[in-house]
ROGUVEX-222676 format. One line per 5 residues: number of its first residue (from 1); their letters; for each residue x, y, z of C-alpha. Coordinates in pm, 1 decimal, m for minus. Each point is the difference from the previous one (the first is absolute). Layout:
BEGIN
NUM	A	X,Y,Z; ...
This chain:
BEGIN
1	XXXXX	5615.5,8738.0,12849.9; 102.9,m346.0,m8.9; 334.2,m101.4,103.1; 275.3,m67.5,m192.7; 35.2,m370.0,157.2
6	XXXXX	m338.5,m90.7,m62.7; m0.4,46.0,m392.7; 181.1,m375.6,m51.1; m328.6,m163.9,199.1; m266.2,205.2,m166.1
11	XXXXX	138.3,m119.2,m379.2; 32.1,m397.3,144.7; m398.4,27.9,49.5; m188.7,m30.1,m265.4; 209.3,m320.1,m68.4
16	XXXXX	m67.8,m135.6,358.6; m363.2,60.1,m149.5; 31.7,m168.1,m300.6; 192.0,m327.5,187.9; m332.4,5.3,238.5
21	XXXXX	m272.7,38.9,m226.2; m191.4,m291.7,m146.8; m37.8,91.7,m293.2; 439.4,m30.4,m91.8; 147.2,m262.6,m180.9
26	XXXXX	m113.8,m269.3,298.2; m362.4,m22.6,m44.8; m141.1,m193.7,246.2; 249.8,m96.4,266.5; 301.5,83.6,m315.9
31	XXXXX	m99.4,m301.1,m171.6; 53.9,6.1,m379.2; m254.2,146.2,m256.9; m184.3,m261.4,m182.3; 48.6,m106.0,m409.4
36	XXXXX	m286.8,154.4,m237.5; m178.8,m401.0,m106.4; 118.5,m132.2,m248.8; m307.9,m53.2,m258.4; m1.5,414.6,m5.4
41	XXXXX	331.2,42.3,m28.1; 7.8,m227.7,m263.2; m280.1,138.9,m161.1; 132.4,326.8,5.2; 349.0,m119.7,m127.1
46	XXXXX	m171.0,m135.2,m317.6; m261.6,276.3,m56.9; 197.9,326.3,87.4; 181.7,47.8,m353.8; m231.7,m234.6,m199.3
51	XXXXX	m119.4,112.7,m339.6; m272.1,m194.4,m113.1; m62.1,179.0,m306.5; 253.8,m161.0,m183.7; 80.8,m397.4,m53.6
56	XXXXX	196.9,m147.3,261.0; 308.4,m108.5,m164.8; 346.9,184.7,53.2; 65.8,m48.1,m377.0; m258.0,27.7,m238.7
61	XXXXX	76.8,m269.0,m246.4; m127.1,m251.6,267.3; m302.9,m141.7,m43.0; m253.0,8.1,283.6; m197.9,m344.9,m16.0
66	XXXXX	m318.5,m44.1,160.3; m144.0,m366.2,86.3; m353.7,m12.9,17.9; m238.2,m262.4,148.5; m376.8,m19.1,12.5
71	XXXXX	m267.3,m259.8,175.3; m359.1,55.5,m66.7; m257.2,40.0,280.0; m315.8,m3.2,m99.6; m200.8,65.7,m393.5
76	XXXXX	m236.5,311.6,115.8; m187.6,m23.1,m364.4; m1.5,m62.8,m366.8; m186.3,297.6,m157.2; m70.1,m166.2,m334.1
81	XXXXX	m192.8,300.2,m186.8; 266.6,207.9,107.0; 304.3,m216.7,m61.7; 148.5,64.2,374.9; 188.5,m266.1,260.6
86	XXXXX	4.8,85.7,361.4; 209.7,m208.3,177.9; 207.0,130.7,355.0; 371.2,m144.7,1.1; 280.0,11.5,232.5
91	XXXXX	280.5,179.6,m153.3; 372.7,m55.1,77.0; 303.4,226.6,m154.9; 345.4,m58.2,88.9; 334.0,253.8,m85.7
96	XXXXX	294.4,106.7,88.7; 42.2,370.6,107.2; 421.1,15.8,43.1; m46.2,318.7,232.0; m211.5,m132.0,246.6
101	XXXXX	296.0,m234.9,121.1; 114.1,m38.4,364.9; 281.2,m147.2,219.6; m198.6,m188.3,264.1; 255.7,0.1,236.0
106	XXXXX	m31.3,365.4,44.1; m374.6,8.1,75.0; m31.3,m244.5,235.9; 2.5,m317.4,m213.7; m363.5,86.6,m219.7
111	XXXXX	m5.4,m135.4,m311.5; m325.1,90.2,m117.3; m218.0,337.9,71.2; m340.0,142.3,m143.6; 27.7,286.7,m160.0
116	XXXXX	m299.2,208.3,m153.6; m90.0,m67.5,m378.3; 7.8,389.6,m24.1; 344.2,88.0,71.1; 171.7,m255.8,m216.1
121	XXXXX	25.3,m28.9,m407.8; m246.7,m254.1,m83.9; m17.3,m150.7,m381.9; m293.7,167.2,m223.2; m137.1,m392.1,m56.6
126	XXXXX	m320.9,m9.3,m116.3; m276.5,m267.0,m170.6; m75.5,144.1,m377.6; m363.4,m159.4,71.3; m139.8,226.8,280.7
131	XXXXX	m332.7,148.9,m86.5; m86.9,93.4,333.5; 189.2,130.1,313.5; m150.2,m280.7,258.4; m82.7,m18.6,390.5
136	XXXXX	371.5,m43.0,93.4; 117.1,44.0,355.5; 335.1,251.7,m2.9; 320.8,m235.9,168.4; 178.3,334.8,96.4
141	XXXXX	381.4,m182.9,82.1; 198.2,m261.9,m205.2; 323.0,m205.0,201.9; 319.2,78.0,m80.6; 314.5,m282.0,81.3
146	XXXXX	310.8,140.6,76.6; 136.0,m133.8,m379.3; m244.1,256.3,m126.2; m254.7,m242.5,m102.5; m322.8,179.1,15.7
151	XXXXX	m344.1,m196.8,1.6; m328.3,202.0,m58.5; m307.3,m249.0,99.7; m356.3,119.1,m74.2; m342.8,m145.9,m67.3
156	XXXXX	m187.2,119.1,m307.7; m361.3,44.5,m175.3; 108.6,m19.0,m350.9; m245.8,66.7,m233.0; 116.9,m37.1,m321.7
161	XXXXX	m145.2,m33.9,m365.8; m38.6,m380.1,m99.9; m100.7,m159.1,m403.1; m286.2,m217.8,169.0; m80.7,m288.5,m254.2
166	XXXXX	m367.5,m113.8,150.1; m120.5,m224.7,m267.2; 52.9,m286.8,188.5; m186.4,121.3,268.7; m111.2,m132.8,253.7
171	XXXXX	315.6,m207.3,20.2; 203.5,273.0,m131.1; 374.9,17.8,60.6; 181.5,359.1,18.1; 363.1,64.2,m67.8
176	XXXXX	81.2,344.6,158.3; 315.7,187.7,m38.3; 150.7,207.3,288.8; 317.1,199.5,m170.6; 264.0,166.3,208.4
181	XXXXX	261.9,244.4,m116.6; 161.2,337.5,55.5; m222.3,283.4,m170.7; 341.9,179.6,m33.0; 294.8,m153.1,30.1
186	XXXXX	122.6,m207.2,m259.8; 145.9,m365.4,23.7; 382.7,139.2,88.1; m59.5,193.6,301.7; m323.1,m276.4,126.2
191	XXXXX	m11.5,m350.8,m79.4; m267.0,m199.5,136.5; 45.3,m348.8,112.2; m211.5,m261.7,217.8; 41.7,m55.4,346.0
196	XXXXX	m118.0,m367.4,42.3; 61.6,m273.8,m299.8; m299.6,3.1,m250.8; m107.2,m321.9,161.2; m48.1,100.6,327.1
201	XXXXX	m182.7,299.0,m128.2; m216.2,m242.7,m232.7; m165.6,m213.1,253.4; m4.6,289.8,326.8; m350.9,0.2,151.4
206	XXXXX	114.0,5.5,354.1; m144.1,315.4,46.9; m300.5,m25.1,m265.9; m356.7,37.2,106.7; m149.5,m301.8,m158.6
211	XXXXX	m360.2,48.1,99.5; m136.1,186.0,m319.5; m168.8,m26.9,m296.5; 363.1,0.3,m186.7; 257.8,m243.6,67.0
216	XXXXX	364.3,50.7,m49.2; 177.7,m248.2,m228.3; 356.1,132.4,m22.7; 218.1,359.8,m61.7; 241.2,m64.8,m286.0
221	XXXXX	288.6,288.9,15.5; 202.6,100.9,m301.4; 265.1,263.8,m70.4; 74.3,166.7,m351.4; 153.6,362.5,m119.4
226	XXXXX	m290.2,234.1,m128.3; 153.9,282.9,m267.1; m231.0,235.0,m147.1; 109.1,91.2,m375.1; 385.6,m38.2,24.3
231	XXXXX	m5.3,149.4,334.3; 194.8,m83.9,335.6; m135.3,m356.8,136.0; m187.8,33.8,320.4; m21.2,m358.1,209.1
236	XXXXX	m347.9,m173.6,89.2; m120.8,m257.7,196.9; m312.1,m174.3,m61.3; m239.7,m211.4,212.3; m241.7,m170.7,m158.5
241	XXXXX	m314.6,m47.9,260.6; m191.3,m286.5,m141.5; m348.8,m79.8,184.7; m298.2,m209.8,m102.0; m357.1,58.8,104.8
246	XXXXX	m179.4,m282.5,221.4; m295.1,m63.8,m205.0; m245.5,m168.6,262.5; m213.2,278.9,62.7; m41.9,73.5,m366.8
251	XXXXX	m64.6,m356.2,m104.2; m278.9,6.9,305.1; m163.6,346.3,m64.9; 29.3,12.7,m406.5; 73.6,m355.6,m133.9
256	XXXXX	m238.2,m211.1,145.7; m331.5,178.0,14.3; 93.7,43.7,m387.0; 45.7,m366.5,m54.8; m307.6,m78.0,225.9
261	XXXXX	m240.0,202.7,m242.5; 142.6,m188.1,m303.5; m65.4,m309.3,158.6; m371.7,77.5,76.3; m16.0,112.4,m371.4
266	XXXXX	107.5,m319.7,m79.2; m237.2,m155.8,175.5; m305.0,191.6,m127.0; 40.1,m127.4,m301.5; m149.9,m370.5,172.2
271	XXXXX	m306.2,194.9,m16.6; m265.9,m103.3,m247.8; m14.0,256.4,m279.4; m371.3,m1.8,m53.9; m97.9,96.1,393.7
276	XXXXX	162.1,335.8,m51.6; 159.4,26.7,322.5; 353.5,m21.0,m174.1; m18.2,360.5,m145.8; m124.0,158.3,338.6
281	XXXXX	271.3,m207.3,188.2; 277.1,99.9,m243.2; m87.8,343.7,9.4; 8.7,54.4,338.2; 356.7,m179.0,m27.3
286	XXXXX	91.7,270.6,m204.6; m135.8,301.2,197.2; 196.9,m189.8,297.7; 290.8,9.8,m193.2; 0.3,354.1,m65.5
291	XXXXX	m97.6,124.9,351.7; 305.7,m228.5,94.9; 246.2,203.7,m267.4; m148.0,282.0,117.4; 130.2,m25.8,399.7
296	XXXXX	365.4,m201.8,m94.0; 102.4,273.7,m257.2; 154.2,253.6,293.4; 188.2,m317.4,91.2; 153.8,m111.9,m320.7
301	XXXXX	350.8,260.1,m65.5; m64.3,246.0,m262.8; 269.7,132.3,m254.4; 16.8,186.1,m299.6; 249.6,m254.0,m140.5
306	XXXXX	m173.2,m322.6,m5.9; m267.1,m214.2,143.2; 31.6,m312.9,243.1; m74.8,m361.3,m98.6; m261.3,m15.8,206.1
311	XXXXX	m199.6,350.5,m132.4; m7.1,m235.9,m315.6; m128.7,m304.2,155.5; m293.3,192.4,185.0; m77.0,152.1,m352.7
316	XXXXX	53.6,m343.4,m185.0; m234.0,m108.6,274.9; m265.9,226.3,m31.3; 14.5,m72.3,m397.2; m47.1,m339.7,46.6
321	XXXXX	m329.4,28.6,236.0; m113.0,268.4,m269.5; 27.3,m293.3,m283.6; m112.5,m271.1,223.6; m337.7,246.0,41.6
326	XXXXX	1.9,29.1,m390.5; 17.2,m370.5,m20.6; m330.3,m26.5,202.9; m152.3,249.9,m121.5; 48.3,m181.0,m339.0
331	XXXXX	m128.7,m339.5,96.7; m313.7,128.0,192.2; m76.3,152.0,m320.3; 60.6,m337.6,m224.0; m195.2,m183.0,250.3
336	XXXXX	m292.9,289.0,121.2; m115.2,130.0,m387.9; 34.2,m349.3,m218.3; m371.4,82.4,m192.9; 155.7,319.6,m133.3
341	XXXXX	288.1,m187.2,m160.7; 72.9,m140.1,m304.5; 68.8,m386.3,m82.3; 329.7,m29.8,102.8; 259.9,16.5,m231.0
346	XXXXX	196.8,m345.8,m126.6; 323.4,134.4,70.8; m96.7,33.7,329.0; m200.3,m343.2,68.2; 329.2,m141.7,m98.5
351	XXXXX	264.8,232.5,210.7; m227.1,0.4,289.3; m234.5,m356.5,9.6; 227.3,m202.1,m132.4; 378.3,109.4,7.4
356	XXXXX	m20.2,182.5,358.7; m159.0,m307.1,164.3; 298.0,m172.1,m77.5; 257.5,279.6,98.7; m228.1,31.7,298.9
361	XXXXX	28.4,m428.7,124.0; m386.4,29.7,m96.6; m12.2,m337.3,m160.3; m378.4,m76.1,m9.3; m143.9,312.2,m156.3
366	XXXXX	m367.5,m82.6,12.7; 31.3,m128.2,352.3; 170.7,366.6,79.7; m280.2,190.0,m195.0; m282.7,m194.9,184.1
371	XXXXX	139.2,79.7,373.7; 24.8,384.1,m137.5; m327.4,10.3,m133.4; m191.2,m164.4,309.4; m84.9,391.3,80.4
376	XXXXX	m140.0,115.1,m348.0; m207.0,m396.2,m97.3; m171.9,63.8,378.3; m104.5,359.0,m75.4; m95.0,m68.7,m358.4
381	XXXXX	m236.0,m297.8,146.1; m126.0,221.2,232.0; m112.2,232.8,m279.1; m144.8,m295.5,m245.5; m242.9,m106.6,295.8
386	XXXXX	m92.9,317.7,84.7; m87.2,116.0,m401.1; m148.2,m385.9,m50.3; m366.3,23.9,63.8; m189.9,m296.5,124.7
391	XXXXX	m297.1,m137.6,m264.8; m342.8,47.9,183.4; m190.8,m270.8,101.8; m334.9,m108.7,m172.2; m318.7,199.4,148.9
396	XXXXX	m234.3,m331.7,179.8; m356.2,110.5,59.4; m180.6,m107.6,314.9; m342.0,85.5,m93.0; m176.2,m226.9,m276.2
401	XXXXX	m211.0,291.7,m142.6; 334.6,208.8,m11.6; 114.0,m310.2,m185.8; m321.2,m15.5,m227.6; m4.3,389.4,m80.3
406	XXXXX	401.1,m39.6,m66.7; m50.7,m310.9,m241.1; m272.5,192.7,m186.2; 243.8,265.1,m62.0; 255.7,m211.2,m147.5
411	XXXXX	m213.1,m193.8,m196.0; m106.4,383.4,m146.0; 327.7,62.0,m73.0; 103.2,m285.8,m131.5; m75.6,79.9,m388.5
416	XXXXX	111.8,333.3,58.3; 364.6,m115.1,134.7; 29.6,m233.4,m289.8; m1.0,294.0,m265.4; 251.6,225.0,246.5
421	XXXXX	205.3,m339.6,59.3; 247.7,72.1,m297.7; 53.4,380.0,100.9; 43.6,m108.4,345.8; 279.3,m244.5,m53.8
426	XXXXX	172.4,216.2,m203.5; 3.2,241.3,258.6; 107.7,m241.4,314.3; 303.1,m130.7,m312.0; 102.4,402.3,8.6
431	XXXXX	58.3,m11.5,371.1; 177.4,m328.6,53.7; 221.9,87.1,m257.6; 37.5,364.0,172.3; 57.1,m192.5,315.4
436	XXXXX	241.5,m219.4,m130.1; 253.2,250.8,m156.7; m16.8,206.0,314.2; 78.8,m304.0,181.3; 274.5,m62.3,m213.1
441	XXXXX	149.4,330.0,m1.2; m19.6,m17.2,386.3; 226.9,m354.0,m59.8; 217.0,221.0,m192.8; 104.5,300.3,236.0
446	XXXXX	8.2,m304.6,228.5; 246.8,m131.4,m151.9; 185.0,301.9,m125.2; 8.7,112.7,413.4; 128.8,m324.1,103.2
451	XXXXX	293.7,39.7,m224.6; 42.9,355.8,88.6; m27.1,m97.0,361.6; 284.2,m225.0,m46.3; 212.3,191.4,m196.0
456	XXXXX	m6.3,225.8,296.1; 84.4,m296.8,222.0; 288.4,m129.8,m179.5; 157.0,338.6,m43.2; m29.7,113.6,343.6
461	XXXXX	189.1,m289.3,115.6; 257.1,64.8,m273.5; 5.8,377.1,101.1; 58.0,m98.3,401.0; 288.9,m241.0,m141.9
466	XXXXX	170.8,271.1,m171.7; m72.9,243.7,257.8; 132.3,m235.6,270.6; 307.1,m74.8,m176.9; 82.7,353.8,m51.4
471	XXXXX	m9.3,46.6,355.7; 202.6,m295.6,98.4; 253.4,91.3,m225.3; m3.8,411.5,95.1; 20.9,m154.2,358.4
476	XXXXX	270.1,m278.9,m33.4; 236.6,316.2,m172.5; m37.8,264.5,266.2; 71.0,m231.5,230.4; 265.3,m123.2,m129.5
481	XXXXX	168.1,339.6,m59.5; m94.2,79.5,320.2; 156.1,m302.1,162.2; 296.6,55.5,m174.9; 85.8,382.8,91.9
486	XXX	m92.6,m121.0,370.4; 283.5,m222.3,8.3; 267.6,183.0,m242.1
């Protein structure tokens, strides 16, 4: 048994204990314990009764309004067949949440904490022209001021649906809406607004990767009310994203090789019509043409709504060398088959020989029909001498009893030829006059194939006029047009 007198000092012990041991209220020598920091304290000051399921406003006929900024980064692609934009963007939204306000004072001075995008109310803004969720990277926290000012910063791949006008292409100039509102809420409990003024937002292409084949002019930004059939007004902001296309690699890969062909068929026509060169040459202008069509069609855009300019000027193109190879065939045929023709017509003598030569600075016809028909007058001489036969010469004998035996015979024959002599001469009249009409019908299709011949020649330099000037003129207005969308 214990004594009575002990009892007092056993009950003081486990105090003593508790003064000794290091684990009392004086931790570490009895030094004070030290303050929970103050971002978590904070943190869990704002978040530990927070409802974000419901708009943060402590009376609900405030209006919650949301200021919205964007900058664009970079134009990924213009999908023309489908009708899609892909631009990325930096997106900026600024609001005012009243309960996630704070005395700085009591936490250390901190005005401003990160606080994940999760746990707060954020406002359901969205762009009416998404298509396509894109490649965005997930910014998991937004800052929050000790006003309650909350901004929510986050890059994003918008790819959105876009009314791409490509006539004009390749200098084409796009106008592409980006439209922000609230899906749900209408315009009294969000209201959108812009953060920056309109002209800062205009001409912003600090951040703008201006490296590709699109080039950012400006973003116009405009706010109006959107009701649907008497219904409450929701709030929108638009940006307008308007880009042009740089041209230069078009005008190198598709415009030029195009205008070089036309100027080669141009040139073929310096060819001389009767050689027949000119119809191989143009032909195999034409086959060029088409192989050339045939690789730059995957580059040219391709809708179901319209065609480019330039899909018409590669057909107009091709339709041109198609009549220019009409044209020739035409005149090798005038000047190639002239025996087989009629005399040619009056109406034509006088339209051709004698008004075109005018219209054409021809002045001395004659002169112009005589350096044409050089070619024809050498081939026809060429023929004359060869169907011309030489008379013989008389037959000389060199032996005198050849020449007594030959006299005798002719002196034999002498009263016989005198009786035949009428018959004869009859006969040799027949043949000169046979000779003479063929000779004169050879004048005639002569003549009649020299006029053909320069028919032909007159009219293909009238058809290379015309052609040429339809050309010029085809060329002067696409380039003008497309001078003047360049530099609208």
């Amino acid at each position: 048994m214990v004594p009575r007198a002990l009892g007092p000092l056993l009950a003081l012990l486990p105090l003593a204990a508790t003064l000794q041991s290091p684990a009392g209220p004086g931790r570490g020598g009895g030094m004070p314990e030290p303050s929970e920091p103050a971002l978590r304290r904070l943190s869990h000051h704002l978040l530990a009764h927070y409802q974000k399921g419901t708009r943060p406003v402590r009376d609900w006929r405030t209006t919650t309004n949301v200021a919205i900024d964007l900058m664009v980064y970079a134009i990924l692609s213009v999908d023309e067949k489908d009708q899609v934009l892909t631009t990325y963007i930096w997106y900026r939204q600024h609001w005012t949440d009243e309960f996630l306000k704070w005395d700085p004072a009591r936490f250390d001075n901190l005005t401003q904490i990160s606080l994940p995008v999760e746990s707060i109310w954020v406002p359901d803004i969205l762009i009416n022209e998404f298509v396509d969720v894109g490649k965005s990277p997930h910014v998991p926290y937004v800052y929050v001021s000790h006003h309650g000012e909350v901004q929510n910063l986050k890059p994003i791949q918008v790819m959105t649906a876009c009314s791409l006008d490509i006539y004009n292409f390749p200098f084409d100039v796009q106008n592409c809406s980006l439209t922000f509102t609230s899906w749900l809420h209408h315009i009294r409990d969000i209201n959108l607004s812009l953060w920056r003024q309109p002209e800062l937002v205009k001409f912003d292409q600090s951040v703008f990767m201006n490296q590709g084949e699109w080039e950012l002019l400006y973003v116009l930004s405009h706010f109006q009310e959107f009701s649907v059939k008497s219904s409450d007004s929701y709030a929108e902001m638009k940006f307008y994203v308007v880009i042009r296309r740089r041209p230069l690699f078009y005008t190198v890969s598709l415009l030029l090789p195009s205008i070089f062909l036309m100027v080669m068929d141009i040139v073929g026509f310096y060819l001389p019509p009767h050689s027949g060169e000119r119809v191989s040459f143009k032909i195999t202008l034409l086959l060029g043409y088409s192989v050339f069509l045939i690789i730059v069609s995957d580059t040219l855009p391709a809708t179901a709504v319209g065609t480019p300019l330039i899909g018409i000027y590669f057909v107009v193109c091709m339709a041109l060398l198609v009549i220019s190879l009409t044209e020739t065939i035409l005149i090798v045929c005038l000047v190639h088959k002239q025996d087989l023709q009629p005399h040619v017509p009056g109406w034509v003598k006088h339209l051709l020989l004698e008004r075109a030569t005018i219209l054409l600075c021809v002045r001395d016809r004659k002169k112009f029909s005589q350096s044409r028909m050089q070619t024809l007058d050498t081939s026809r001489q060429v023929e004359n001498n060869d169907s011309t036969a030489k008379p013989a010469a008389p037959y000389v004998c060199e032996d005198p009893r050849e020449c007594g035996a030959v006299g005798g015979t002719r002196s034999a024959l002498a009263f016989a030829g005198r009786a035949e002599g009428s018959a004869a001469l009859q006969e040799v009249l027949r043949e000169t006059m046979a000779i003479r009409q063929l000779l004169e019908k050879r004048e005639e299709f002569r003549d009649l194939a020299r006029e053909w011949l320069q028919v032909g020649y007159v009219l293909d330099v009238l058809l290379f006029r015309v052609y040429l000037a339809a050309v010029l003129a085809y060329s002067i207005t696409l380039g003008t047009l497309w001078s003047v969308w360049r530099d609208a």
